[in-house]
C-alpha positions in Angstrom: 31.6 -8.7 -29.6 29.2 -8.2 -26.6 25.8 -6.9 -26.8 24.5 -3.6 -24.5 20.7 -3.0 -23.9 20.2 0.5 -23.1 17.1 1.5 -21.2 15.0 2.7 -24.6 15.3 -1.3 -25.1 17.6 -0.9 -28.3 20.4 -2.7 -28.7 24.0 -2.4 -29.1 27.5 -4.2 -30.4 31.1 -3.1 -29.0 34.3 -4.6 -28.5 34.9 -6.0 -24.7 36.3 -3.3 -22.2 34.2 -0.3 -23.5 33.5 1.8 -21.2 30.4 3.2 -19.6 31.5 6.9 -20.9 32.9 5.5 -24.3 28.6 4.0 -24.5 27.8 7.6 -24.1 29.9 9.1 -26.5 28.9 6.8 -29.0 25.4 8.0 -28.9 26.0 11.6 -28.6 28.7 13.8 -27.4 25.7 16.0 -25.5 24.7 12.7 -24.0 28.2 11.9 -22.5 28.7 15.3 -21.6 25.3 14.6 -19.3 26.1 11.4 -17.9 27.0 11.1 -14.4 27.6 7.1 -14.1 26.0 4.3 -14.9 23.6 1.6 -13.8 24.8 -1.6 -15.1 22.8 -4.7 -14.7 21.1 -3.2 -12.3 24.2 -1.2 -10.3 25.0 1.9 -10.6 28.7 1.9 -11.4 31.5 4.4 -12.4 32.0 6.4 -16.4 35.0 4.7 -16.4 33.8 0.9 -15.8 34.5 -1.4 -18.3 32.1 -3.4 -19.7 32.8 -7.2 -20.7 30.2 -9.2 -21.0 26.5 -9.0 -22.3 24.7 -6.4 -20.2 21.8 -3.8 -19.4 23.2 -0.3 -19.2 21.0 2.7 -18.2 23.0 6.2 -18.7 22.5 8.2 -15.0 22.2 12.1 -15.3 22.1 14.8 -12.5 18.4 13.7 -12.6 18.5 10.2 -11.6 19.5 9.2 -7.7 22.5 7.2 -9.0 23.8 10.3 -11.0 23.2 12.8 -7.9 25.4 10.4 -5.9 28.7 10.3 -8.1 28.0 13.9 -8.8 27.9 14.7 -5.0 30.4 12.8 -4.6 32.9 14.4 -6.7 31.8 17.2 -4.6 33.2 15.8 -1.4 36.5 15.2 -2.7 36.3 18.7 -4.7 35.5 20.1 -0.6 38.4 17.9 0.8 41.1 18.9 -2.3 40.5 22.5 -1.2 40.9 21.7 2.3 44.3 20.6 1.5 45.3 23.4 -0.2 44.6 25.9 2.4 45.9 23.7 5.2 47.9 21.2 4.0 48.3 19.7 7.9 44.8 18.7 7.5 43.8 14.7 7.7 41.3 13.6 6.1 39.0 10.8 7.6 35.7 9.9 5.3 33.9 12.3 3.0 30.6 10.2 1.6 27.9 11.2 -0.7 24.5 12.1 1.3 20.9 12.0 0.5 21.4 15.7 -0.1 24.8 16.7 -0.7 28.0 15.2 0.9 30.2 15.8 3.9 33.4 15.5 5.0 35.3 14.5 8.3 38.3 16.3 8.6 41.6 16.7 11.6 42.1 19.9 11.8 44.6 22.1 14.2 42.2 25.2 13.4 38.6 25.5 14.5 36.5 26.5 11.8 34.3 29.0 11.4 31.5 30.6 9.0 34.3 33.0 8.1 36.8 29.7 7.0 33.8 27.7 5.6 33.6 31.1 3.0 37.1 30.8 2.6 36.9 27.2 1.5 34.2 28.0 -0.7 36.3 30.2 -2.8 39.0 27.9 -3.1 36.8 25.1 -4.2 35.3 27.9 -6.8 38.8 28.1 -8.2 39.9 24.8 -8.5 36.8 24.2 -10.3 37.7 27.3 -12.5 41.3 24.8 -13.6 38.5 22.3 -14.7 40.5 19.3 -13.7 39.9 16.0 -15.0 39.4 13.0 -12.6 41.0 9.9 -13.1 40.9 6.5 -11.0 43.9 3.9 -10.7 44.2 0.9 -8.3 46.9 0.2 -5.9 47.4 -3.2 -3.9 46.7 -2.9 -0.4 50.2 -2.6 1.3 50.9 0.0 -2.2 47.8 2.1 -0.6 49.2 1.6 2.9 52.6 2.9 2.0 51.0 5.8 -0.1 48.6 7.2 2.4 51.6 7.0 5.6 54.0 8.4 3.8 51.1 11.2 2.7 50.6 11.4 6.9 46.6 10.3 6.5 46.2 8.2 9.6 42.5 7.3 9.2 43.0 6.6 5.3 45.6 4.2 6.6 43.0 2.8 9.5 40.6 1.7 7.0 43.4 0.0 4.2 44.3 -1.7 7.4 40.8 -3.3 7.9 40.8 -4.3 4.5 42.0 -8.3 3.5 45.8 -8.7 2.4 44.6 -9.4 -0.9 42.3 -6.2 -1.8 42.8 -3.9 -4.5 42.2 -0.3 -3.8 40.9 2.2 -5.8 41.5 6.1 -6.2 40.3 8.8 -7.8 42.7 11.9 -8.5 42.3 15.2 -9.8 45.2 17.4 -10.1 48.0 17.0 -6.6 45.2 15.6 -5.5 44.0 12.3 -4.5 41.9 10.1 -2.5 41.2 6.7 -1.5 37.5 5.9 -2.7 35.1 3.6 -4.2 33.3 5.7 -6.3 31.7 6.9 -8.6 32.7 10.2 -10.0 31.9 12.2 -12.8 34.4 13.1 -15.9 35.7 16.7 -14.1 35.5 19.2 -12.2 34.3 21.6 -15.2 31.0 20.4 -14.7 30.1 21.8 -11.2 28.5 25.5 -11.2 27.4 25.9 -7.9 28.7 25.6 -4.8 27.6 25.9 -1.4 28.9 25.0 2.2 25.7 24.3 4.6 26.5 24.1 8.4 29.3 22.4 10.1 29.2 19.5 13.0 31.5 17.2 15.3 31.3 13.5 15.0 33.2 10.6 16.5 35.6 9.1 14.2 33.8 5.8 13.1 30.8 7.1 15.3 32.6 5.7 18.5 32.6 8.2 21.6 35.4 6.6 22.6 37.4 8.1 19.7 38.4 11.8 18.8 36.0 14.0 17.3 36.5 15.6 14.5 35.0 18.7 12.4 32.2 17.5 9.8 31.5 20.2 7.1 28.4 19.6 4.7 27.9 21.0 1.2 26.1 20.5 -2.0 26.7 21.4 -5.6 24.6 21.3 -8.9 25.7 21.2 -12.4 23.2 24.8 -12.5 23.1 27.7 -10.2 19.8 27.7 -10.9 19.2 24.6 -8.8 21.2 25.5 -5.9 19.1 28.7 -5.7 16.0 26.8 -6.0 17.4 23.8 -3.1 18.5 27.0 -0.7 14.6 28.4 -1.3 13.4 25.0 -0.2 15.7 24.6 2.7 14.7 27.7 4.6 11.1 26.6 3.8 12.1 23.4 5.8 13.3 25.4 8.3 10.0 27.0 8.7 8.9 23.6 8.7 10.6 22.0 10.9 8.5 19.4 13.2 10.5 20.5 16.4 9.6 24.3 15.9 6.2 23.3 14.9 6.2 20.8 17.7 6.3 23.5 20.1 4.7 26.6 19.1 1.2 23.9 18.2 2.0 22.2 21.9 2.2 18.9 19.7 5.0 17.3 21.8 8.3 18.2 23.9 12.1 16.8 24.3 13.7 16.6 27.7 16.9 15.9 29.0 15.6 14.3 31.7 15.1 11.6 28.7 17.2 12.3 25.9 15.6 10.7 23.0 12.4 9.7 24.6 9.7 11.9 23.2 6.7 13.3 25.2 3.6 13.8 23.6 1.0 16.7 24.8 -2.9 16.4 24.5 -3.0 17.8 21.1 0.1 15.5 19.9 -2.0 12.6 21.7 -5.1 13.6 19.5 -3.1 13.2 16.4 -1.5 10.5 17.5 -4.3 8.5 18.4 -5.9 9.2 14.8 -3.0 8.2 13.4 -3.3 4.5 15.2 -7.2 4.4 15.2 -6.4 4.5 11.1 -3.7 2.2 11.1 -6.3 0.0 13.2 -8.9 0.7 10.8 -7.1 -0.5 7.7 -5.7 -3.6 8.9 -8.9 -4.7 10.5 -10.2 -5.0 7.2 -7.7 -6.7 5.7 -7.8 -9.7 7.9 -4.9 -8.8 10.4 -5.5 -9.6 13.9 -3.3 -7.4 16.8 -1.3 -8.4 19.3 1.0 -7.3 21.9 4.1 -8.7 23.3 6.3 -7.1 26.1 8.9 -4.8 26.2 11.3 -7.2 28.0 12.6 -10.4 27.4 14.8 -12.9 27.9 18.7 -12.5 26.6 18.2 -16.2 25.5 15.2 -15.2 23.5 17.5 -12.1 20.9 20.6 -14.5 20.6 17.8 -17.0 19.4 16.8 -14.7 16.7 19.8 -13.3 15.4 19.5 -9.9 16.9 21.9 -10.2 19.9 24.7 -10.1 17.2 24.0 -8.0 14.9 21.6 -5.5 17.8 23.2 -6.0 21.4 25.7 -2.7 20.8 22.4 -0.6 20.5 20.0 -2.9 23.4 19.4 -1.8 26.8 19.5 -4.5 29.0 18.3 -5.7 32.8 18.2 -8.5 35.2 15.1 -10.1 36.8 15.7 -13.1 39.3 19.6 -13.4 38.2 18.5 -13.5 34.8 19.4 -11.4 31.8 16.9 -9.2 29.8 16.9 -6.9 27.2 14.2 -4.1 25.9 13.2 -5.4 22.7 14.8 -3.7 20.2 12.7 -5.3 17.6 9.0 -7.0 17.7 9.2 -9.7 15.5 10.6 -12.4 18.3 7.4 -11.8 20.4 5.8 -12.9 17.1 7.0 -15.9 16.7 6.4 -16.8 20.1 2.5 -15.7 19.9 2.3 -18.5 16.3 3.8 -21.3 18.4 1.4 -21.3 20.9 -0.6 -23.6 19.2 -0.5 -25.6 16.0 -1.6 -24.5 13.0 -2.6 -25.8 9.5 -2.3 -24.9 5.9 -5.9 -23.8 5.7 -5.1 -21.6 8.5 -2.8 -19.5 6.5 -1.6 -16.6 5.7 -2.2 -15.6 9.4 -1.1 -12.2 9.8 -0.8 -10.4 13.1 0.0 -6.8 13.3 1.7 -5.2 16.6 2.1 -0.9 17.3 5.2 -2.0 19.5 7.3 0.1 21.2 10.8 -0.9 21.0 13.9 1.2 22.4 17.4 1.1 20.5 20.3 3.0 21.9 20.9 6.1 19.6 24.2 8.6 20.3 23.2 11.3 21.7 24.9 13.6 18.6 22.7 11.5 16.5 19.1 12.3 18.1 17.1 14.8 15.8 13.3 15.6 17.4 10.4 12.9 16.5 12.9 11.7 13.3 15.8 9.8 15.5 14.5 8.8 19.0 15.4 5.7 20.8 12.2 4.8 21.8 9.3 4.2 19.2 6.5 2.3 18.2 6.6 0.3 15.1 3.7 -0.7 13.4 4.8 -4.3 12.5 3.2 -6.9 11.2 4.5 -10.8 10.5 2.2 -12.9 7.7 3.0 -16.2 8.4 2.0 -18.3 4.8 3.1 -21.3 2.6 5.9 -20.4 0.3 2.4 -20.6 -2.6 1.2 -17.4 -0.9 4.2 -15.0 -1.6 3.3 -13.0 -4.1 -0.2 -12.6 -3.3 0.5 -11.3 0.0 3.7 -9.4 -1.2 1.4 -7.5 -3.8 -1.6 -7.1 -1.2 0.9 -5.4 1.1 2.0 -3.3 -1.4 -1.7 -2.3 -2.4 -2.2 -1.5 1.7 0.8 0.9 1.4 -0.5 2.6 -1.6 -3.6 3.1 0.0 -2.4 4.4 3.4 0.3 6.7 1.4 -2.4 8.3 -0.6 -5.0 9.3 1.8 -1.2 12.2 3.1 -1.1 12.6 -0.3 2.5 10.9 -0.9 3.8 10.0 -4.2 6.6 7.0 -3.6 9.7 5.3 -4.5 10.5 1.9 -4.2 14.1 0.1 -3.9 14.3 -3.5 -3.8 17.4 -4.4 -1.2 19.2 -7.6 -1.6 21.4 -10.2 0.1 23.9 -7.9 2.8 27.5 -9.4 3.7 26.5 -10.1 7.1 23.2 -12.4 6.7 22.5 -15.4 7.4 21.2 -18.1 5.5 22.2 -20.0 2.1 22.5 -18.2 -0.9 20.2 -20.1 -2.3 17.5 -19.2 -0.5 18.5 -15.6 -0.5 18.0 -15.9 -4.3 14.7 -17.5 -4.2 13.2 -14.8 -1.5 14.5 -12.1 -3.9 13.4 -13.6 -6.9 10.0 -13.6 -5.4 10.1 -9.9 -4.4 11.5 -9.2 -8.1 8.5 -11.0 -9.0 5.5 -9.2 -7.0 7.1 -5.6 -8.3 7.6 -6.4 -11.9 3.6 -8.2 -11.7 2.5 -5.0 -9.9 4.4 -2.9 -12.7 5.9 -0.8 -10.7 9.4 0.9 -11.6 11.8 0.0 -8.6 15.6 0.9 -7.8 17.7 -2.1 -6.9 19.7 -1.5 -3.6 22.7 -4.3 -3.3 23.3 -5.7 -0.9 21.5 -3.3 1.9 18.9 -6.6 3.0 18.0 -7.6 6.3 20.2 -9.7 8.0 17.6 -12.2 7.5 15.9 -11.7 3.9 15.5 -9.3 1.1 13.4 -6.0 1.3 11.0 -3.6 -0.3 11.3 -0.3 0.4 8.8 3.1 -0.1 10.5 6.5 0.1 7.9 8.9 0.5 8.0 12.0 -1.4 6.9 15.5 0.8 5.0 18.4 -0.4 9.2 19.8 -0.4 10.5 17.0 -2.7 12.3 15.5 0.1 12.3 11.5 0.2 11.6 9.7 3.7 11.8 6.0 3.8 9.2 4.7 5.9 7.6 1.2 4.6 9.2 -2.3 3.9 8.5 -5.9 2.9 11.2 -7.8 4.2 10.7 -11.5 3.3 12.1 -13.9 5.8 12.7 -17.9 5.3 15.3 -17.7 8.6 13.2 -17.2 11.6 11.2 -20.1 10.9 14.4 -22.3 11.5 15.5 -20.5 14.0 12.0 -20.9 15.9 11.6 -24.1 15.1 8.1 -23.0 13.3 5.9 -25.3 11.6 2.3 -26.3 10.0 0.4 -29.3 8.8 0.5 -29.1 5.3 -2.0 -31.1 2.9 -0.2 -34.0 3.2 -0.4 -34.1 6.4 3.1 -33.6 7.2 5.4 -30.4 8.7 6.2 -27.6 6.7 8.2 -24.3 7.8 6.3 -21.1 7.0 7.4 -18.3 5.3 7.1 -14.7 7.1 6.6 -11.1 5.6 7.5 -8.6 8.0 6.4 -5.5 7.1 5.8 -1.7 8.1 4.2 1.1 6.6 4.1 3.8 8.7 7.6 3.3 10.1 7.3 4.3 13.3 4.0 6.2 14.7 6.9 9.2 16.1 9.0 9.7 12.9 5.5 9.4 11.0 4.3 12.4 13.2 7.4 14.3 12.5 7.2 13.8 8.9 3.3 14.6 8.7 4.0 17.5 10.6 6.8 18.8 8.3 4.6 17.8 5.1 2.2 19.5 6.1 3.7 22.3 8.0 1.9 21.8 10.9 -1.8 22.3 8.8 -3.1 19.1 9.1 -6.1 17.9 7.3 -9.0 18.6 9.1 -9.3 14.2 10.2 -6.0 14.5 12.1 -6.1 18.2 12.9 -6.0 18.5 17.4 -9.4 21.1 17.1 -11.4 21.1 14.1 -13.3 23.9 14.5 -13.1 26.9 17.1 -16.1 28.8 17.6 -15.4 32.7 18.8 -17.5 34.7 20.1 -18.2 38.4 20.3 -18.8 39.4 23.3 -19.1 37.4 26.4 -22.9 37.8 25.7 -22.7 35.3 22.6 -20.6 32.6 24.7 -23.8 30.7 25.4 -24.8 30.7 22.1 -20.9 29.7 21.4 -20.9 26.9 23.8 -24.1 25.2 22.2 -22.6 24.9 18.9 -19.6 23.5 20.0 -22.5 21.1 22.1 -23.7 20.0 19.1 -20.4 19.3 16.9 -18.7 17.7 19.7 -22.3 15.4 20.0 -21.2 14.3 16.2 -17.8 13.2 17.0 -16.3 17.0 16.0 -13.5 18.3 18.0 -14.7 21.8 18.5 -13.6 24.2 21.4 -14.5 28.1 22.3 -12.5 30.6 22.7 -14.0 32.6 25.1 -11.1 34.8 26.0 -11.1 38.1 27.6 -8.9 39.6 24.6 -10.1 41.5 21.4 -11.4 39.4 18.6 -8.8 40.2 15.6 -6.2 39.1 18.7 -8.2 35.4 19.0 -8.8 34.9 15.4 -5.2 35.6 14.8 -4.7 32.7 17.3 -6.7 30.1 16.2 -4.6 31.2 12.8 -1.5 30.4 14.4 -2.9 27.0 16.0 -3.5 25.9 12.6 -7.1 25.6 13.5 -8.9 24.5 9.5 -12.1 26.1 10.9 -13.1 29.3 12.5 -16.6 30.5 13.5 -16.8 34.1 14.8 -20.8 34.3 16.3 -22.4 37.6 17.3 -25.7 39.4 17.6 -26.9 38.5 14.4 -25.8 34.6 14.6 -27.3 34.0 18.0 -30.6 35.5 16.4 -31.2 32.1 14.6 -28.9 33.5 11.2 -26.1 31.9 9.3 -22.8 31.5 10.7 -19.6 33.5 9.3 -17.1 30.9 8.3 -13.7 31.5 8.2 -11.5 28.8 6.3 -7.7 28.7 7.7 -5.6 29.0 4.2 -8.4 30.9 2.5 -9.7 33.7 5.3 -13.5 34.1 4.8 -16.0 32.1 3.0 -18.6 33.9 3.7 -22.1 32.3 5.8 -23.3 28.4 5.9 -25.9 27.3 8.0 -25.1 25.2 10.8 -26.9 22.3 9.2 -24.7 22.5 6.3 -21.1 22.7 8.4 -22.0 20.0 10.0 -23.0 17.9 7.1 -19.7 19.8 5.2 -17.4 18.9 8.5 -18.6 14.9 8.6 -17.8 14.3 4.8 -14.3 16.2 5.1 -13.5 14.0 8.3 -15.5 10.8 6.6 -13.2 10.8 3.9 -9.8 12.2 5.0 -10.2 14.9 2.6 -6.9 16.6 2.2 -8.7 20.3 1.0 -10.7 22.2 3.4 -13.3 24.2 0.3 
């Protein structure tokens, strides 16, 4: 007999090679009918794994993340079965699960079009109607091979082909059809309701330019119409949104060809921008973190040193200086290490942490560039805490309290993943274990509730991760703790311990705004464009009646601007219903209108951007009202 530990912490006996599903059903038939996959010990895994040893197991519904993504999943092949059936010539190249959804990459002979994305809609509406029930088998590889040729699937057979001689391939079927896949999938098709095709793209075939591009369509189902209808309602609110529409019509920023991916920022984007790093300043000052800054170019010698030429130089832009090769850094944390070994340091001289807003530049395909969210040019707001291998959970935990701090003051709620050892690090496993056992360690003594991620680490060490949540429910990873015993070898880094010998130091690297650009584009999304009234470009715009009040106008905005208030007048020759309705647009969180009666030495009529008018204050009052708002990053303007 093994034992199971569900999540509620009860126990359970079975027989070896029960499955996930047969769990489930043991429980309750309405639970099983529910379940999506599983998470066992810790990864989330197919209904149909077996289970043979003593484990956790945590039942995944449409709810939870993992049961989204082998619900989604089921979609894509659901979107590619239907594919088949209406043109059978079709080949079918990848068709993953997405943060939202899934897609699929097909080779088609016909170009399709809103009309045929309908028409595939239907079908997959039909098939569903024959509720199907999915099934996975293995095949060796050269059974695979000789399955998918003879089926005419070229790129199926491309990736069997780049698998080892030895590998045992799964697929999932469901009715004539099936396809080569990982997994995981849910029991049938029965259990999809809702369906709905969402745009359609090109992409390279493995993302190579160099290869032929084929048609990407993107979907999304729900087990309830009732969600679809409420995820289409949020989508065209993001498209309302959207930081590149709002980008514009606020004068926040601009995208040129003459740079593809390099953003420029306007006066008002500066403004915001400059908040944003006078903040991040601000909060690290007083934690003990002293800036630096290291250039944007550096020696080839320098990245192969690191470990980034291997696993970066595909995405580096490089230069020579004095018949010697350089790159533009795609990374800060080299520069780092070179600022600690400029002189010696001791134990008592640790943790030293040193943060950088660096601007590195990583080469993006152009298909792949999306406004302030996917640039190739950015600056990260790094940091490296160099510390004995004693200080690790401290600082993990005080880093974690820095990003809940900085994630409340947008008013972000958070979820955190812990990422462990990927195929292509470097490093023993045993310190792997250690550094991930001491991340496990700083969550679980902060009590916070964290997805594991395997094998999705650094190259060199385990990581934290936040995914921010948005005022639309949408999740954006920005932060992470990634904890690194490699660079210190590689750098040849050292203190003087308390014996007075050598010791390597361990480094945190760590962001939590991500990068200052996508940041932007996120707050600007979040917020749609009405920021709190700390970040907002112009705080307050004063407007007056008649050209006679201007005067009277212009001193206000005198005085405000004398207490560190960004106020401006709108002295415009146009009618005064057209210039409040402009400030509206602009987002402005505060709106004076002065006249006869205000210049007379009267209260001013206030007009609150999401509320209209709220009624007269005195001008000793807005200001005392507009320097506790900006004082404390208050996210409400009443």
């Amino acid at each position: 007999m093994i034992t199971i530990t569900l999540k509620d912490g009860s126990i359970k006996n079975y027989e070896p090679g029960i499955t996930v599903l047969d769990v489930a059903n043991d429980i309750s038939s309405g639970l099983a009918k529910n379940t999506m996959a599983g998470e066992l010990n810790g990864e989330v895994v197919d209904i149909r794994q077996p289970i043979n040893e003593n484990s956790t197991l945590n039942l995944l519904k449409f709810e939870d993340a993992g049961g989204q993504h082998a619900f989604w999943h089921t979609g894509s092949h659901l979107l590619a079965q239907a594919i088949k059936r209406l043109y059978p010539q079709a080949k079918l190249a990848i068709g993953p699960a997405i943060e939202n959804g899934f897609y699929y990459d097909i080779d088609l002979d016909v170009i399709i079009t809103p009309e045929i994305m309908e028409k595939i809609e239907k079908e997959m509406a039909k098939i569903v109607k024959e509720g199907l029930k999915i099934n996975r088998y293995e095949l060796s590889r050269q059974e695979a091979l000789e399955k998918v040729t003879k089926e005419g699937e070229i790129y199926k057979a491309e990736l069997i082909e780049n698998l080892p001689a030895d590998a045992i391939i799964s697929f999932y079927s469901q009715g004539e059809f099936s396809d080569l896949c990982a997994g995981p999938h849910i029991q049938n098709l029965s259990g999809i309701k809702a369906i709905k095709l969402l745009s359609l793209a090109g992409a390279y075939w493995r993302g190579d330019e160099k290869n032929k591009m084929l048609q990407r369509i993107y979907g999304i189902t729900f087990p309830k119409k009732s969600q679809l209808d409420e995820y289409l309602t949020r989508l065209e609110e993001a498209k309302k949104r959207d930081h590149r529409k709002l980008g514009k019509e606020l004068d926040l920023f601009s995208l040129h060809e003459e740079g593809p991916g390099f953003p420029f920022f306007h006066p008002k984007g500066m403004i915001i921008r400059n908040e944003l790093e006078n903040f991040w300043r601000e909060e690290h000052q007083r934690r003990g973190y002293h800036e630096i800054k290291t250039p944007i170019i550096l020696n080839n010698d320098l990245w192969k040193r690191s470990g980034h030429w291997d696993k970066y130089k595909e995405n580096m832009y490089f230069t020579e200086i004095d018949e010697s090769e350089y790159a533009i850094k795609p990374m800060n944390c080299p520069g780092g290490m070179l600022v600690y070994k400029t002189k010696g340091h001791s134990y008592r001289d640790l943790p030293l942490k040193m943060g950088e807003l660096g601007l590195v530049h990583r080469h993006e395909l152009h298909g792949a560039l999306h406004g302030l969210m996917r640039v190739r040019a950015f600056t990260q707001d790094d940091a490296h805490i160099f510390m004995t291998p004693e200080q690790i959970q401290e600082e993990v935990i005080k880093v974690i309290d820095l990003a809940d701090d900085v994630y409340k003051i947008f008013g972000f709620s958070y979820k955190v993943e812990l990422s462990t050892q990927p195929e292509n690090s470097i490093g023993s496993d045993e310190v792997w274990e250690i550094a991930t056992e001491a991340l496990r360690k700083a969550l679980e003594k902060k009590e916070i509730n964290y997805r594991l991620n395997p094998g999705d680490g650094a190259f060199y060490g385990p990581k934290i991760d936040f995914h921010l949540e948005d005022s639309l429910g949408r999740t954006w990873q920005c932060g992470t703790i990634q904890l690194d015993f490699q660079m210190p070898e590689r750098f040849d880094l050292n203190y003087i311990g308390s014996d007075g010998e050598k010791h390597r130091p361990v480094i945190i690297h760590r962001t939590i705004l991500g990068s200052i650009e996508r940041f932007f584009g996120i707050l600007i999304e979040h917020f749609a464009g009405k920021f709190p009234v700390w970040l907002a470009p112009v705080q307050v715009m004063i407007i007056p009646v008649a050209d006679a009040h201007h005067d009277f106008a212009k001193g206000i905005a005198d005085q405000l601007t004398a207490l560190g208030v960004r106020a401006s007048v709108d002295g415009r020759d146009e009618k005064l219903g057209y210039r409040i309705r402009e400030a509206q647009l602009q987002k402005v969180p505060y709106m004076l209108v002065v006249g006869e009666k205000e210049a007379e030495g009267g209260d001013l009529a206030l007009r609150i951007r999401d509320t209209g008018d709220a009624g007269l204050i005195s001008l000793a009052d807005l200001k005392e009202k507009l320097i506790e708002k900006i004082k404390t990053k208050s996210l409400t303007l009443d």
